[in-house]
N, C-alpha and C positions, 0 to 999 in steps of 0.2 A: 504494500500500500504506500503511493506516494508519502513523503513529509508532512507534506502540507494539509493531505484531507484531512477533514475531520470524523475522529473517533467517536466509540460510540457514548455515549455521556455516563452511563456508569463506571465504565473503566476509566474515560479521562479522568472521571471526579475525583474517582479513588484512585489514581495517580497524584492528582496535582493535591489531595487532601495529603498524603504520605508525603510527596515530596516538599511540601510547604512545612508539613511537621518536623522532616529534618534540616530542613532551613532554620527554623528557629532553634531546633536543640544545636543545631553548629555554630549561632549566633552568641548564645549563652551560656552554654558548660564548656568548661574552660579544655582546652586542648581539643576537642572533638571538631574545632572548623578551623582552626588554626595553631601554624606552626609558632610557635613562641622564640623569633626576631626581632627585638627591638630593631629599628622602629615601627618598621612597617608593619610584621609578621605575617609574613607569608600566610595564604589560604588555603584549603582544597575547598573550600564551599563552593567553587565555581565548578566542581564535576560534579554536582548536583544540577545546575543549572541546564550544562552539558545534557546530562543522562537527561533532564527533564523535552529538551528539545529535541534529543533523537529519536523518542519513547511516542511524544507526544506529537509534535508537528514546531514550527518556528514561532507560532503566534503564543504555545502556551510554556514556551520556553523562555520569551521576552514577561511573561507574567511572573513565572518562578523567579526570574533575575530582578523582576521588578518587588519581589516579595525581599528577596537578602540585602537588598540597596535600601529601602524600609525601612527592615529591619536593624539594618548597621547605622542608618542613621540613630533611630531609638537607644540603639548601644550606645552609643558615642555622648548622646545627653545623660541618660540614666547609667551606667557601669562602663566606662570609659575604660581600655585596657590601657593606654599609656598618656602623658599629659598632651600627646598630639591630637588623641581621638576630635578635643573640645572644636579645632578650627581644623582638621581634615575632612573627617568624616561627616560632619554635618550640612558639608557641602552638597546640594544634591548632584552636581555638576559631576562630582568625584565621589561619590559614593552611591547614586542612583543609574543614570546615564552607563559606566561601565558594563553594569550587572547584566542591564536592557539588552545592550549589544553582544553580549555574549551570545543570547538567545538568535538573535539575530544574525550575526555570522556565522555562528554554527549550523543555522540552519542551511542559510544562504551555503553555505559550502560543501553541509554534504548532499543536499539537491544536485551541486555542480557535479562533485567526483562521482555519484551515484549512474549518472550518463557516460563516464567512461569507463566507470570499473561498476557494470552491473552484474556480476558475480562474485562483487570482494567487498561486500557490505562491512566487514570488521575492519578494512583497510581503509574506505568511504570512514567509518565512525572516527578511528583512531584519528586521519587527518585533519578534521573538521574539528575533533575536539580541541585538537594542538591550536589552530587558528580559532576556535574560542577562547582557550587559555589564554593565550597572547593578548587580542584583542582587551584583556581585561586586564593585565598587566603591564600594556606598554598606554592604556588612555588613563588608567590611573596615576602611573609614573608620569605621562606628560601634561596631564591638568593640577596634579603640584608643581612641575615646576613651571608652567602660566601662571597659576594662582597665587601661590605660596612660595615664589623661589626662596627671593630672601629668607625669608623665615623658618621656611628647610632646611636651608644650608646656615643657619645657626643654629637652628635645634642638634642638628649631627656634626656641629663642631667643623665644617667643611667651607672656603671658600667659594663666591659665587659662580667665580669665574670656575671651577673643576666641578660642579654640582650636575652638569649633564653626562659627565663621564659616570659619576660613581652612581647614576641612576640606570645608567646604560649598563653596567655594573651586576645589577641588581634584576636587570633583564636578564643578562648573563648568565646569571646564578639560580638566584632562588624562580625567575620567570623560565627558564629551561626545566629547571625540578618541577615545575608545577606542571607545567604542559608535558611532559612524558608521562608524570603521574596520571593527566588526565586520558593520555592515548592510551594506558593500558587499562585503565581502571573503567572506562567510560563505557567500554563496547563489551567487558567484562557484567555490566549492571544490564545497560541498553537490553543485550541479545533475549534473556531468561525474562524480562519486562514485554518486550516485544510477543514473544512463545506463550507467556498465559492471555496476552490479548484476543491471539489466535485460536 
């Protein structure tokens, strides 16, 4: 069944009801959405997002993204994990907007690979998740440092002028960890999601 159709409403439901539920449990118990790096710490709450858009279709995958952008806002007023949370995340520009497009290019991409490789759906999932990963870690790195350079780059003790290296950096590192973690883990959830749909 293409991406995009739509499923049938009890299944979505009880998809997007479970996947919204561990959107919130990765928001708030501690370690379960995030990897503990000051400053930023790293995610995987975005292969949720991920699985929710391969599972479900593009439209209810920009929904689940649009719940942990929400949700991370709420955290950042009420239980903030570090003193950046207060003027990072309460941005919705940098804390909403990313989450969206996750759903959105993951969609968008694996619609694309899906027409050249219609026999290798795990290879379609894994790539599409990697270019959602990304998508979510290189627009959040670049709307800090539009919004917040300065103040970025004195929160981590760093020069303004070097402040694009050591976020490119951070692509480098923890943005490649995530995204591999999502190409294995993503199509790993998706496949056995998909099979009880069926």
């Amino acid at each position: 069944m293409p991406l995009g159709r739509k499923k049938s409403n009890p299944y979505r439901l009880a998809i997007l009801g479970i996947l919204t539920a561990i959107i919130l449990i990765q928001n708030f118990v501690p370690f379960l959405g995030n990897i503990p790096i000051p400053p930023l710490n790293p995610t995987i709450i975005h292969i949720t997002v991920i699985v929710a858009t391969l599972t479900l279709g593009t439209k209810d995958g920009m929904i689940i993204g649009a719940v942990w952008g929400i949700t991370r806002m709420v955290r950042a007023y009420t239980v903030p994990a570090t003193p950046l949370d207060w003027w990072l995340w309460t941005n919705p520009i940098i804390a909403l907007l990313p989450r969206i497009l996750i759903g959105l290019m993951t969609g968008w991409s694996y619609q694309f690979f899906k027409k050249f490789w219609p026999d290798k759906e795990k290879i379609s999932m894994s790539v599409s998740a990697v270019i959602g990963s990304f998508t979510n870690t290189v627009l959040v790195l670049f709307f800090i440092y539009i919004f917040y350079g300065d103040r970025y780059a004195q929160a981590i003790e760093v020069d303004l002028s070097n402040l694009a290296g050591v976020l490119l950096v951070i692509v480098g590192t923890s943005g490649v960890a995530e995204a591999v973690v999502a190409a294995v883990v993503a199509p790993l959830i998706t496949t056995p999601l998909k099979k009880i749909k069926h």
